[in-house]
BAPANU-39643 format. One record per residue: residue number from 1; residue in three letters; x, y, z of N, C-alpha, C in turn. Coordinates in steps of 0.1 Angstrom, whole numbers, plus 5000, padded with zeros to 4 digits. Example, Ala and Ser with C-alpha at 12.3 -4.5 7.8 and 13.67 -1.06 7.14 Angstrom:
2
- seq | type | n_xx | n_yy | n_zz | ca_xx | ca_yy | ca_zz | c_xx | c_yy | c_zz
- 1 | ala | 5132 | 4943 | 5078 | 5123 | 4955 | 5078 | 5132 | 4967 | 5078
- 2 | ser | 5128 | 4978 | 5071 | 5137 | 4989 | 5071 | 5129 | 5000 | 5079
This chain:
238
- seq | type | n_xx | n_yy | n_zz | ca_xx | ca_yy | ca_zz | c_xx | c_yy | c_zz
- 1 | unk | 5068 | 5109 | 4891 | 5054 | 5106 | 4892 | 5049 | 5109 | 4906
- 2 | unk | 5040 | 5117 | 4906 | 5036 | 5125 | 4922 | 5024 | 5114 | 4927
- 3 | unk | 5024 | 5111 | 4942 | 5015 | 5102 | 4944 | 5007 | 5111 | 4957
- 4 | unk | 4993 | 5108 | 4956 | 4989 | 5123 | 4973 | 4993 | 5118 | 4982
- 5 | unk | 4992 | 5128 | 4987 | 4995 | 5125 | 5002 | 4989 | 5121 | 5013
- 6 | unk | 4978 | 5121 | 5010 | 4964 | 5114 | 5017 | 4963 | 5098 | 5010
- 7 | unk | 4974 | 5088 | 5005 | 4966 | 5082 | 5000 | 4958 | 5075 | 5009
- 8 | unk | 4945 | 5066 | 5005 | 4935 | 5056 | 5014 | 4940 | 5044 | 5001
- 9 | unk | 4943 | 5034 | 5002 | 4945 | 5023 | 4993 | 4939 | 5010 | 4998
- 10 | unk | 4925 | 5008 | 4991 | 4920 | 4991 | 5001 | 4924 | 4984 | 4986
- 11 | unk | 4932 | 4973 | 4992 | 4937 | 4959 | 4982 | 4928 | 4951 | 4979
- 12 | unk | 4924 | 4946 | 4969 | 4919 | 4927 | 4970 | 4911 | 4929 | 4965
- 13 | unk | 4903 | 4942 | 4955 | 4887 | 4940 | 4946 | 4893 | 4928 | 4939
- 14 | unk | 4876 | 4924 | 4942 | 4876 | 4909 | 4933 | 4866 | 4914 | 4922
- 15 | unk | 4866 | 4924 | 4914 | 4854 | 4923 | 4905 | 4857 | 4938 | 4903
- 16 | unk | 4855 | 4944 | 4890 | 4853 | 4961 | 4884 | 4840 | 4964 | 4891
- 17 | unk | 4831 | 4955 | 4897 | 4820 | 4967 | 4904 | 4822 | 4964 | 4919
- 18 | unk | 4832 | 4957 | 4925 | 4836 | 4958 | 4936 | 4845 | 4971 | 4938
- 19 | unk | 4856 | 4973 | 4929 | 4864 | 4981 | 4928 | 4861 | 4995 | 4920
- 20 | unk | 4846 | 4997 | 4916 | 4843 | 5010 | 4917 | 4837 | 5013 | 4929
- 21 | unk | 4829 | 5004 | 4937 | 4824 | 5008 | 4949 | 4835 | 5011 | 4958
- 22 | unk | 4846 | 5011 | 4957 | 4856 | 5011 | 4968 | 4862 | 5032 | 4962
- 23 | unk | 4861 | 5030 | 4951 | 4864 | 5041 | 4943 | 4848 | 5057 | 4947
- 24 | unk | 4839 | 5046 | 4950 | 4832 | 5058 | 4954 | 4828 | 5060 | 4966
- 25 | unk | 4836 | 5050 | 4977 | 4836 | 5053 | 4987 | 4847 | 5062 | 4992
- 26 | unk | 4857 | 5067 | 4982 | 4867 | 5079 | 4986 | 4880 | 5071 | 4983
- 27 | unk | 4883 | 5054 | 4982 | 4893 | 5055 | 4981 | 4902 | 5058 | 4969
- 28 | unk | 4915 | 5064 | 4970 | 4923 | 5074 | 4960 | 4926 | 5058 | 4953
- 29 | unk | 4933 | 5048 | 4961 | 4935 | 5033 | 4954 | 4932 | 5021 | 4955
- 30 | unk | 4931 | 5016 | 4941 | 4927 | 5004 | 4947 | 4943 | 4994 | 4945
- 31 | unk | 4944 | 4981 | 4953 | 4955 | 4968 | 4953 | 4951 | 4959 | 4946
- 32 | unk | 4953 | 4958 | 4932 | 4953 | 4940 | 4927 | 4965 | 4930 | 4934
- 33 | unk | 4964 | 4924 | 4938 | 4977 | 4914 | 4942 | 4973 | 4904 | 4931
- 34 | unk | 4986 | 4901 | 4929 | 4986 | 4892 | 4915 | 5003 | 4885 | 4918
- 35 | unk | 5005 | 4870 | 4913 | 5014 | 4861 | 4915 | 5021 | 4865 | 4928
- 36 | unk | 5010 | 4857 | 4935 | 5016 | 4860 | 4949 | 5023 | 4851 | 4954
- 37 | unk | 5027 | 4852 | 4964 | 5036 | 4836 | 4973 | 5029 | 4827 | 4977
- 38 | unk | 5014 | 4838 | 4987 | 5011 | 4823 | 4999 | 4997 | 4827 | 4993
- 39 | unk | 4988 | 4838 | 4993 | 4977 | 4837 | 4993 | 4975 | 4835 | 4975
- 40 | unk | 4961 | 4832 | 4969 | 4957 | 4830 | 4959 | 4951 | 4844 | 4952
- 41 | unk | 4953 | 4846 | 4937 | 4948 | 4863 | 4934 | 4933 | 4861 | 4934
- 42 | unk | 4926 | 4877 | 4942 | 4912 | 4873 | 4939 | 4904 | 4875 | 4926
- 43 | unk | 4913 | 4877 | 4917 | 4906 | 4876 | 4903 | 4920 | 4875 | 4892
- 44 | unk | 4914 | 4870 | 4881 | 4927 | 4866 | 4871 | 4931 | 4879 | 4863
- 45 | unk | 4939 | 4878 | 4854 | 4950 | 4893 | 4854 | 4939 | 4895 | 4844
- 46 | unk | 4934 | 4890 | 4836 | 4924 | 4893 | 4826 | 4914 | 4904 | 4828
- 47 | unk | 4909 | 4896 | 4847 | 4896 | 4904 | 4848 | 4900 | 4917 | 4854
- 48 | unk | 4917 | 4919 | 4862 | 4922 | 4925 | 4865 | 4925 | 4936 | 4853
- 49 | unk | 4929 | 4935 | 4845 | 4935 | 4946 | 4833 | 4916 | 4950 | 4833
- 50 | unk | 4903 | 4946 | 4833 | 4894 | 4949 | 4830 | 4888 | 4961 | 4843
- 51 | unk | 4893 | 4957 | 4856 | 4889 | 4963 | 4867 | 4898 | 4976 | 4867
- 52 | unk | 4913 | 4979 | 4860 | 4918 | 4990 | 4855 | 4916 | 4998 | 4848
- 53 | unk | 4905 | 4995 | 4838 | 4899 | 5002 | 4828 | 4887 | 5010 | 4832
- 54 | unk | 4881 | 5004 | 4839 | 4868 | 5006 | 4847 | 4870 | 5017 | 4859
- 55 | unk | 4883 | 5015 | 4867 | 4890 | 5027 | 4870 | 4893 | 5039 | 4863
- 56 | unk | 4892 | 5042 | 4857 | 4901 | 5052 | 4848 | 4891 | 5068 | 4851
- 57 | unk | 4902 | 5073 | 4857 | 4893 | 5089 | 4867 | 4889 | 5084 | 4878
- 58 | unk | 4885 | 5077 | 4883 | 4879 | 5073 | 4898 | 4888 | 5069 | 4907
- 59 | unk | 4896 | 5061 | 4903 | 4911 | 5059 | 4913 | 4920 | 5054 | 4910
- 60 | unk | 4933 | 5058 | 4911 | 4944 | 5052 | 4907 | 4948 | 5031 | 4911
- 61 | unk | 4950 | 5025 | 4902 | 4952 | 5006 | 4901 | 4967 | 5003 | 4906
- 62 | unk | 4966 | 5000 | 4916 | 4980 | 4994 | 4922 | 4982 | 4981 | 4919
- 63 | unk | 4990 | 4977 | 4911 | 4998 | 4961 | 4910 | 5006 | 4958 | 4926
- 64 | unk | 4999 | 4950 | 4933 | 5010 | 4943 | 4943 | 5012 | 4930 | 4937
- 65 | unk | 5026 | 4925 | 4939 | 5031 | 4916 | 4933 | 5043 | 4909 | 4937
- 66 | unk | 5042 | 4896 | 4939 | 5057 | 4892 | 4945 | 5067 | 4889 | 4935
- 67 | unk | 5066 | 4893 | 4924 | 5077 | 4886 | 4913 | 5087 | 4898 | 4918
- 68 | unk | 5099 | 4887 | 4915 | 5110 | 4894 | 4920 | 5120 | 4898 | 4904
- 69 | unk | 5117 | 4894 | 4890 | 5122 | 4897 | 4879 | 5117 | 4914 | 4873
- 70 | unk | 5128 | 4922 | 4874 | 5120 | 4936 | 4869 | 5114 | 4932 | 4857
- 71 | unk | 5117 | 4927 | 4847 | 5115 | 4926 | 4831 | 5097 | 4920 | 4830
- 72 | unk | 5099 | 4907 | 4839 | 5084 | 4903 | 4840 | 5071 | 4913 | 4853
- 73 | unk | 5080 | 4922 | 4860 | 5072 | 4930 | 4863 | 5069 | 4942 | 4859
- 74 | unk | 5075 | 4949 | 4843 | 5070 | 4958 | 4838 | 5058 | 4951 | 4829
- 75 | unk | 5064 | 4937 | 4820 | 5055 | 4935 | 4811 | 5042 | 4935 | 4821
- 76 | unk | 5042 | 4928 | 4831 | 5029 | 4925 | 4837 | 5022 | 4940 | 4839
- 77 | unk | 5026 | 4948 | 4846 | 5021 | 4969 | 4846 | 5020 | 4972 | 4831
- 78 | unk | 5019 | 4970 | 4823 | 5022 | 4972 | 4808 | 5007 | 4965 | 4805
- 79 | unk | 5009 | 4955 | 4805 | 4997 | 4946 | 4803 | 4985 | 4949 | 4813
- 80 | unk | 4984 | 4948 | 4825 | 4970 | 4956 | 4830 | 4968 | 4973 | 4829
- 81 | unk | 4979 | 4981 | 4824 | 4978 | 4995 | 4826 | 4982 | 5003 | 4837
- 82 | unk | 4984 | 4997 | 4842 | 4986 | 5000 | 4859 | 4999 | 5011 | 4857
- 83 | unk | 5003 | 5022 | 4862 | 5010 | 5032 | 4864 | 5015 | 5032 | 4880
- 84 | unk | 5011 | 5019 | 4887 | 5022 | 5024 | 4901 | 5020 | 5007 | 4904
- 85 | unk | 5032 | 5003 | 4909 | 5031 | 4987 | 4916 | 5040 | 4987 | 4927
- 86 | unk | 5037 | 4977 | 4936 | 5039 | 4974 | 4950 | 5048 | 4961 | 4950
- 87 | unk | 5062 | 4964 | 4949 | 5068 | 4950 | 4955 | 5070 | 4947 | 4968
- 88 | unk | 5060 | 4936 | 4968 | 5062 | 4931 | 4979 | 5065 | 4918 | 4982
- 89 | unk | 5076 | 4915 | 4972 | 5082 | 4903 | 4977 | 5101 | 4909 | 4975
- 90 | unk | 5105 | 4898 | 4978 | 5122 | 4898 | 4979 | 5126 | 4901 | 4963
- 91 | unk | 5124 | 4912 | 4955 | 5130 | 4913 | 4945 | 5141 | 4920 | 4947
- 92 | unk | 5155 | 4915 | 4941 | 5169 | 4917 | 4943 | 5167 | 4934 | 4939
- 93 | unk | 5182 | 4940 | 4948 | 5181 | 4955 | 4947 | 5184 | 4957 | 4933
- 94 | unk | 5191 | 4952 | 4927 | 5200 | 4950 | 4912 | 5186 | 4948 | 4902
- 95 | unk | 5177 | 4941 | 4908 | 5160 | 4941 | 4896 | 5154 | 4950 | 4897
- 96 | unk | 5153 | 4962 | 4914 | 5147 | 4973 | 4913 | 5156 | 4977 | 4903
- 97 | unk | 5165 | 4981 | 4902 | 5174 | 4992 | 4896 | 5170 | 4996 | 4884
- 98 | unk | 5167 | 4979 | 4879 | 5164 | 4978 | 4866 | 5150 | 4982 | 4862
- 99 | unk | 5142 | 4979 | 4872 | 5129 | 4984 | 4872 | 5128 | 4997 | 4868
- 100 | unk | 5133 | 5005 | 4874 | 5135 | 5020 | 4877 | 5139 | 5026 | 4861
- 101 | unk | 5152 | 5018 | 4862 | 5161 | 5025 | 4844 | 5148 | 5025 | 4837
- 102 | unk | 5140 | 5012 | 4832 | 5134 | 5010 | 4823 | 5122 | 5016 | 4824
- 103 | unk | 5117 | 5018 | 4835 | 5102 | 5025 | 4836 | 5103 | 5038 | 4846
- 104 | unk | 5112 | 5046 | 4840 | 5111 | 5058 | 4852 | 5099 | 5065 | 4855
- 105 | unk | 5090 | 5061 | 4845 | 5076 | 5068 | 4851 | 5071 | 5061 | 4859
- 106 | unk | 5073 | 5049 | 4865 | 5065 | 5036 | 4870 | 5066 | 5043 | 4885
- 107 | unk | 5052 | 5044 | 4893 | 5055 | 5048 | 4902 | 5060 | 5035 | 4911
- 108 | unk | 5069 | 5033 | 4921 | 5074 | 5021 | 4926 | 5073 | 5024 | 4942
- 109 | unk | 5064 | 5012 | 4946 | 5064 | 5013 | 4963 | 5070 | 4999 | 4966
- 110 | unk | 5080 | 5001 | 4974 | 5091 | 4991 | 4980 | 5082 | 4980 | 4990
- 111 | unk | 5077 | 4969 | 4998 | 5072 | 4970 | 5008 | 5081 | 4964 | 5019
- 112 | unk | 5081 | 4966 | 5031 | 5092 | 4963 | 5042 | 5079 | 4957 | 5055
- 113 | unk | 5084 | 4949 | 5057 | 5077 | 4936 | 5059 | 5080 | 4934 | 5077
- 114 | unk | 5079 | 4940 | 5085 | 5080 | 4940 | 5098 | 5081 | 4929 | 5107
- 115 | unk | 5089 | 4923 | 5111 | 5089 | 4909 | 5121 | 5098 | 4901 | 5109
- 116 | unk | 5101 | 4905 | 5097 | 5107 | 4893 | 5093 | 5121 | 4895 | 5095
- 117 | unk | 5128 | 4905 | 5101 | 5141 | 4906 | 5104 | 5139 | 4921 | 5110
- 118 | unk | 5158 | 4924 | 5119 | 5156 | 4932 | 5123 | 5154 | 4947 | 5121
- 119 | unk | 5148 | 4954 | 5134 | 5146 | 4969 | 5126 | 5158 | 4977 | 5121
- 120 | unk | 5169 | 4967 | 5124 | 5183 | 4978 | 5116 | 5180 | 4974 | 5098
- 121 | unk | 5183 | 4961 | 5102 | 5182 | 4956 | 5086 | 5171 | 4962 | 5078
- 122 | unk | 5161 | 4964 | 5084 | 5148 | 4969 | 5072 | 5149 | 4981 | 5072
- 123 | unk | 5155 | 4988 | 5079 | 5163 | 5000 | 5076 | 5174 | 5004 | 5067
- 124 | unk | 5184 | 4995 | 5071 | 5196 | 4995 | 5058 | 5186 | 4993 | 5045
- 125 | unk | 5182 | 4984 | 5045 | 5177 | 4980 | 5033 | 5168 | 4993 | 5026
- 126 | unk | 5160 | 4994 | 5033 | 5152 | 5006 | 5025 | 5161 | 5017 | 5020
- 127 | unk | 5169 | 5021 | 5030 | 5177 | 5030 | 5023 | 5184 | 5028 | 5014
- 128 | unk | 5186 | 5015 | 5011 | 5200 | 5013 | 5000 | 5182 | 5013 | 4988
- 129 | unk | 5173 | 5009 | 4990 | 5165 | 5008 | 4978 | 5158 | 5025 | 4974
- 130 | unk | 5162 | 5034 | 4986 | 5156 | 5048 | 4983 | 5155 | 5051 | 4972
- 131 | unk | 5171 | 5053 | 4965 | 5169 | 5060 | 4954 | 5162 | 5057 | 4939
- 132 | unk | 5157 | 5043 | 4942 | 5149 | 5036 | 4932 | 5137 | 5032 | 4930
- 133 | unk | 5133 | 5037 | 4943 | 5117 | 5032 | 4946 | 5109 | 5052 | 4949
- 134 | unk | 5097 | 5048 | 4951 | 5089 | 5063 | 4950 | 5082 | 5065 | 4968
- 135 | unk | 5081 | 5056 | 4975 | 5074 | 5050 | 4983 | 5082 | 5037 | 4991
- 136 | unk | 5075 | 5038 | 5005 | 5075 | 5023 | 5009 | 5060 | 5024 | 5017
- 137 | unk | 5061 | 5008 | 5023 | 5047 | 5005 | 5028 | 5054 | 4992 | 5035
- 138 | unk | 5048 | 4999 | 5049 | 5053 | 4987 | 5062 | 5038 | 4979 | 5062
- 139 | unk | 5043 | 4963 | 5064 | 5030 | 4954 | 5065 | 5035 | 4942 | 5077
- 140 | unk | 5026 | 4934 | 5078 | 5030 | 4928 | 5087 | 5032 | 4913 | 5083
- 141 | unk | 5042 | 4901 | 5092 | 5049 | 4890 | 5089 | 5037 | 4884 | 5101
- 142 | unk | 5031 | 4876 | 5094 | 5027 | 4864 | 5103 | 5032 | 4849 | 5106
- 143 | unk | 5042 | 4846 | 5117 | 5049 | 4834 | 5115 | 5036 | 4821 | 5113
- 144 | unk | 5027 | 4823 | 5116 | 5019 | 4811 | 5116 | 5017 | 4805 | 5102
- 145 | unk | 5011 | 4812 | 5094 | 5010 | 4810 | 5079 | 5023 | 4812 | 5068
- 146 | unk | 5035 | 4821 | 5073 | 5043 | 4826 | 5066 | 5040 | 4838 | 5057
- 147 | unk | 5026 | 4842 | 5060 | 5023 | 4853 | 5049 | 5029 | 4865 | 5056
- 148 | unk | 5031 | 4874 | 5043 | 5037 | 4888 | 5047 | 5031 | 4901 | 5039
- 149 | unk | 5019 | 4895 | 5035 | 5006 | 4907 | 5034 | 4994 | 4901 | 5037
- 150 | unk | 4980 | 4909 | 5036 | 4971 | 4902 | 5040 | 4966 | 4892 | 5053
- 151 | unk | 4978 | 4897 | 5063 | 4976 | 4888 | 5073 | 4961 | 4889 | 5081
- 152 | unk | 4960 | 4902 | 5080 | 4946 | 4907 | 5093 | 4954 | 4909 | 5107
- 153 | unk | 4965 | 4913 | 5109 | 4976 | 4915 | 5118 | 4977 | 4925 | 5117
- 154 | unk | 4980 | 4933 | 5128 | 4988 | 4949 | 5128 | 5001 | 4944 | 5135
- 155 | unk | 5012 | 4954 | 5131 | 5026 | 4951 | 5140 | 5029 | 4965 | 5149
- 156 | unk | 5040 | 4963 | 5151 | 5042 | 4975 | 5163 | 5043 | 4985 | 5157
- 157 | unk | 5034 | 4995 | 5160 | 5034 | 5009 | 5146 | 5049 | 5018 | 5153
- 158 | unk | 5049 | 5017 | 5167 | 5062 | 5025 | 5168 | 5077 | 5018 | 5155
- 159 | unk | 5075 | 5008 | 5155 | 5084 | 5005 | 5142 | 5083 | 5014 | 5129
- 160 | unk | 5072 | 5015 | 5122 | 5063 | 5022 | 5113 | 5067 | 5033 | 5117
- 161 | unk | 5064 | 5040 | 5126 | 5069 | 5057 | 5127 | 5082 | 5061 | 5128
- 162 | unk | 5094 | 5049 | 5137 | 5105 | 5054 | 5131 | 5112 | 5053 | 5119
- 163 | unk | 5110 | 5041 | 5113 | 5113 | 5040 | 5096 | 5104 | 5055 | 5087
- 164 | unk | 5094 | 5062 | 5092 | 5087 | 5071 | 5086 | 5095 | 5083 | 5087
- 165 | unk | 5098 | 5082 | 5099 | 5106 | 5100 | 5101 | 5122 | 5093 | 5100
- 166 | unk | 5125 | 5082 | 5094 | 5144 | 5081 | 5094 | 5145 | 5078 | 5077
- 167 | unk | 5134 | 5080 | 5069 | 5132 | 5075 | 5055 | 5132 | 5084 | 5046
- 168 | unk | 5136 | 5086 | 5034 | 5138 | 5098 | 5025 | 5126 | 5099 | 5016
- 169 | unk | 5118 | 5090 | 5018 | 5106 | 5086 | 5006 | 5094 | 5083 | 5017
- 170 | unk | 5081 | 5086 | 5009 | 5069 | 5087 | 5025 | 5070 | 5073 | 5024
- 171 | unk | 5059 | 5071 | 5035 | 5055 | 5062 | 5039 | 5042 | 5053 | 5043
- 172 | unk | 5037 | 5043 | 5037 | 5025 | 5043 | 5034 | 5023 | 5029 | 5048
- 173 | unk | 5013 | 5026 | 5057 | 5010 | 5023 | 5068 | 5000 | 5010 | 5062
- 174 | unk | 5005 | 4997 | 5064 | 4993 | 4982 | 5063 | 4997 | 4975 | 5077
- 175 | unk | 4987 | 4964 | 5079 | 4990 | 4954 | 5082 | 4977 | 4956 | 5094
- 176 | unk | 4967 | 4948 | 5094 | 4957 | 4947 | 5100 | 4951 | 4961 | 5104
- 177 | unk | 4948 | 4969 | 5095 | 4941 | 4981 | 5092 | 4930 | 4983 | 5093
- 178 | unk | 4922 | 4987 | 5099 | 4904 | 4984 | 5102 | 4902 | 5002 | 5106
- 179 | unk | 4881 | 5000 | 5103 | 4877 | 5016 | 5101 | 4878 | 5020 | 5121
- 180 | unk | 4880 | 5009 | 5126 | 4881 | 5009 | 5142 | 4893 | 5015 | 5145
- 181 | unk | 4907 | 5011 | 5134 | 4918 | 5015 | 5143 | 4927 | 5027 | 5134
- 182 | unk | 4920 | 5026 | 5124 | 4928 | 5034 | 5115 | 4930 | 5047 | 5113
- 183 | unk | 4924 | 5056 | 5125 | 4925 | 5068 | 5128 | 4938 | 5067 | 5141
- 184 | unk | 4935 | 5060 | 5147 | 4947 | 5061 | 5161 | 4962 | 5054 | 5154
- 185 | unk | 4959 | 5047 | 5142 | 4972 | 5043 | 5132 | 4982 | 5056 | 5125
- 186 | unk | 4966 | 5063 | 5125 | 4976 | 5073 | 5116 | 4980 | 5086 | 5124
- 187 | unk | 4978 | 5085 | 5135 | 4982 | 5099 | 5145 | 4996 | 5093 | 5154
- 188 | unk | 4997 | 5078 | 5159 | 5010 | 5072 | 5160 | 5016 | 5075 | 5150
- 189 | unk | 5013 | 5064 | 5136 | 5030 | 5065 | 5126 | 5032 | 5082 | 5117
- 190 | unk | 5021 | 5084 | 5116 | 5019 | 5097 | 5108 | 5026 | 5095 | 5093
- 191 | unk | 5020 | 5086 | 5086 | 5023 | 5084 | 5075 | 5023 | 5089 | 5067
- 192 | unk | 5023 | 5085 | 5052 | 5016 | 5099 | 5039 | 5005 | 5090 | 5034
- 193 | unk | 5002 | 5079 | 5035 | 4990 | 5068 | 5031 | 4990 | 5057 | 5042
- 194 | unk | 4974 | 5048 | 5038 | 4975 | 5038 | 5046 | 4970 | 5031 | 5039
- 195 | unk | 4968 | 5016 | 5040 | 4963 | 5007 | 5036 | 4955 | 4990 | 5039
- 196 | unk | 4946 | 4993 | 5035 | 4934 | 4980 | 5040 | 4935 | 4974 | 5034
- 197 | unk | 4932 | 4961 | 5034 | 4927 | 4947 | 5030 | 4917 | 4939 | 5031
- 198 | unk | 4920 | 4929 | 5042 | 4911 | 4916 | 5046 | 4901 | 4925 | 5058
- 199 | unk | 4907 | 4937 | 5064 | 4900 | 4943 | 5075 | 4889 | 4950 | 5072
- 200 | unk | 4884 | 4951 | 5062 | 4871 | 4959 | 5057 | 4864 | 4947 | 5051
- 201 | unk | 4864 | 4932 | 5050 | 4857 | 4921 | 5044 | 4851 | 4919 | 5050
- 202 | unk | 4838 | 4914 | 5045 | 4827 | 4901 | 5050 | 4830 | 4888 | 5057
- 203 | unk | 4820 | 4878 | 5060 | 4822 | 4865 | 5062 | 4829 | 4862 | 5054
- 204 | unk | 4823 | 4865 | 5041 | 4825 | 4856 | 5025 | 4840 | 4860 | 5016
- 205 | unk | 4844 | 4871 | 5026 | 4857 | 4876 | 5018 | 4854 | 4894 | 5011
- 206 | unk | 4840 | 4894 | 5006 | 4837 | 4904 | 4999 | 4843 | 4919 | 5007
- 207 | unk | 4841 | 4929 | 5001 | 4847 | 4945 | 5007 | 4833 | 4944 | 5012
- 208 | unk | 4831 | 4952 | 5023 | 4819 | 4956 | 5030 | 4815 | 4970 | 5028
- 209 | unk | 4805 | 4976 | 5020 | 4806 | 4989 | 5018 | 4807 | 5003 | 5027
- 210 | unk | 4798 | 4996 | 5039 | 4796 | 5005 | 5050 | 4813 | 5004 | 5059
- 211 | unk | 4819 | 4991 | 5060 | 4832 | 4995 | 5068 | 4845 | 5003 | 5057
- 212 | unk | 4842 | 5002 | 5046 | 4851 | 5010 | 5038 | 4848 | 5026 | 5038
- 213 | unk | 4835 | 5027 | 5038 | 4833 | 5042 | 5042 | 4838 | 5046 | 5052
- 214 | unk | 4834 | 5041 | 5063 | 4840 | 5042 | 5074 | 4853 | 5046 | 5078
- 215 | unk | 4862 | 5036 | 5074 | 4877 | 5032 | 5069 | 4880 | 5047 | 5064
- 216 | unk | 4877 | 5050 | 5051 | 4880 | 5062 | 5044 | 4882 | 5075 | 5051
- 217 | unk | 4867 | 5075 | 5060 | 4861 | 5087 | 5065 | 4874 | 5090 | 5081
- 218 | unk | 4873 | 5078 | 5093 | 4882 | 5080 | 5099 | 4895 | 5082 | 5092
- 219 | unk | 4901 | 5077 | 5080 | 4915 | 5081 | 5079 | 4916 | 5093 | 5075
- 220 | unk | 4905 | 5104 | 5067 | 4907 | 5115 | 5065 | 4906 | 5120 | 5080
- 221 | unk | 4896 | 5119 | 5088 | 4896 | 5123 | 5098 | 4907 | 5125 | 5105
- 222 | unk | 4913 | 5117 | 5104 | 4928 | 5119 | 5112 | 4939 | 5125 | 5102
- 223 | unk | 4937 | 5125 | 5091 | 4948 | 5130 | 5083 | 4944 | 5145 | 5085
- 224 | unk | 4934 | 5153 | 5086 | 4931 | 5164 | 5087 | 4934 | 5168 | 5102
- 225 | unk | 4934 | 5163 | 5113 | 4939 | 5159 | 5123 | 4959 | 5167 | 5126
- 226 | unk | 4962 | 5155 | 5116 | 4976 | 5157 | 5114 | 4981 | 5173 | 5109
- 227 | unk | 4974 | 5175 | 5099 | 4975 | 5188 | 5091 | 4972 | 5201 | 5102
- 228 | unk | 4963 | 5200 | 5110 | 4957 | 5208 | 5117 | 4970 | 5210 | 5130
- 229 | unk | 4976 | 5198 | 5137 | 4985 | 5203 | 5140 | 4998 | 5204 | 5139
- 230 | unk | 5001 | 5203 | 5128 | 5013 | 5208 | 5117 | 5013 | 5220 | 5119
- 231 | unk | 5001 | 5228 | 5114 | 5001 | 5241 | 5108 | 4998 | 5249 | 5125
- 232 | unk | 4994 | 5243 | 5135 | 4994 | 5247 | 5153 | 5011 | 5252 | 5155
- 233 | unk | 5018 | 5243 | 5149 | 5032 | 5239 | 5157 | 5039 | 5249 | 5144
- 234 | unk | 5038 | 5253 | 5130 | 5041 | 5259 | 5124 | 5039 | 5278 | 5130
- 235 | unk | 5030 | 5278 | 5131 | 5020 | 5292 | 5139 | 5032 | 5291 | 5153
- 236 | unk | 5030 | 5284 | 5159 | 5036 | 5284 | 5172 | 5055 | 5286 | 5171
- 237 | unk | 5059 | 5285 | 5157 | 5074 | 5287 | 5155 | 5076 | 5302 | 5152
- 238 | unk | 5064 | 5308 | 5151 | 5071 | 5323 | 5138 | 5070 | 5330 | 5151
């Protein structure tokens, strides 16, 4: 299953017309987080399987999810429709595996969780999970709360770019993502996606329409950026 290479992914629509506005503001995906650890889901899997339907041609529905059982995390992708999910909790390499046998079309993004151990280990680790995942996505560990998404935190992106260029599978860029920073995010790690959250919200939690355009518009801006000098340094080899 082919995923772009530009993706823009903002997480957390709480509502199918929150999450078409995010869809016509350019982004390719949207993030349900559902049975999480620390934070609460912003809508129940009900209204979630409803906000995937409402999707359908406008942008591809990401399941993020901490269940660490493959079996209960296909039924759950099965049950909202969702064709690509995000583990982002401690599911055993032995449950990806199983994930993988059972749903080889399922697209699967690993996520590797920065500060919560070292950069050798989240390296071994990804790599032993390469062959079974489609993706990864570096996010950030906040010791204060214990949360290891959604913090409103960015971590050291030089981490992010060397796991990017030492990884067999792209690499998708979170963790306190904003339309302020997310062009100079993506010219450091040089990823194949990025992804927003809590950094495009209101007081009240809601998506903000104007910083999600924004958000969108700078990360193309710099992804076209990137491409521009690829094809400089490509010209410059012949």
């Amino acid at each position: 299953m082919s995923i772009l290479t530009e993706l823009i992914q903002v997480a957390g629509a709480c509502s199918a017309q929150e999450a078409l506005m995010l869809a016509r503001c350019g982004a390719t995906h949207v993030g349900l987080p559902l049975r999480l650890a620390v934070h609460r889901p912003d809508l129940s899997e009900d209204a979630a399987r409803g906000v995937v339907v409402s999707l359908s041609g406008r942008a591809k529905a990401v399941l993020i999810t901490y269940i660490e059982d493959a079996r209960e995390a296909l039924a759950l992708c099965r049950y909202l429709g969702v064709a690509a999910v995000q583990l982002h909790g401690p599911m055993p390499l032995a449950e990806v595996r199983r994930l993988r046998e059972a749903a080889p079309e399922l697209y699967i993004i690993k996520s590797l969780v920065v500060g919560t151990r070292p950069e050798g280990d989240i390296l071994a680790d990804a790599k032993a999970h390469a062959p079974f995942v489609d993706a990864f996505l570096t996010d950030t560990f906040d010791p204060a709360t214990g949360a290891t998404g959604a913090t409103g935190k960015v971590h050291d992106w030089a981490v992010s770019q060397r796991l990017a260029r030492a990884l067999p599978r792209p690499l998708i860029l979170a963790g306190g993502l904003t339309a302020e920073n997310v062009a100079e995010a993506i010219l450091a790690v040089r990823p194949a996606g990025v992804d927003a959250h809590t950094g495009l919200e209101d007081a009240r939690g809601a998506k903000d329409e104007a910083l999600v355009r924004r958000f969108v518009a700078e990360a193309r801006r710099a992804f076209d950026l990137l491409h521009g000098a690829g094809l400089a340094k490509a010209c410059e080899s012949k």
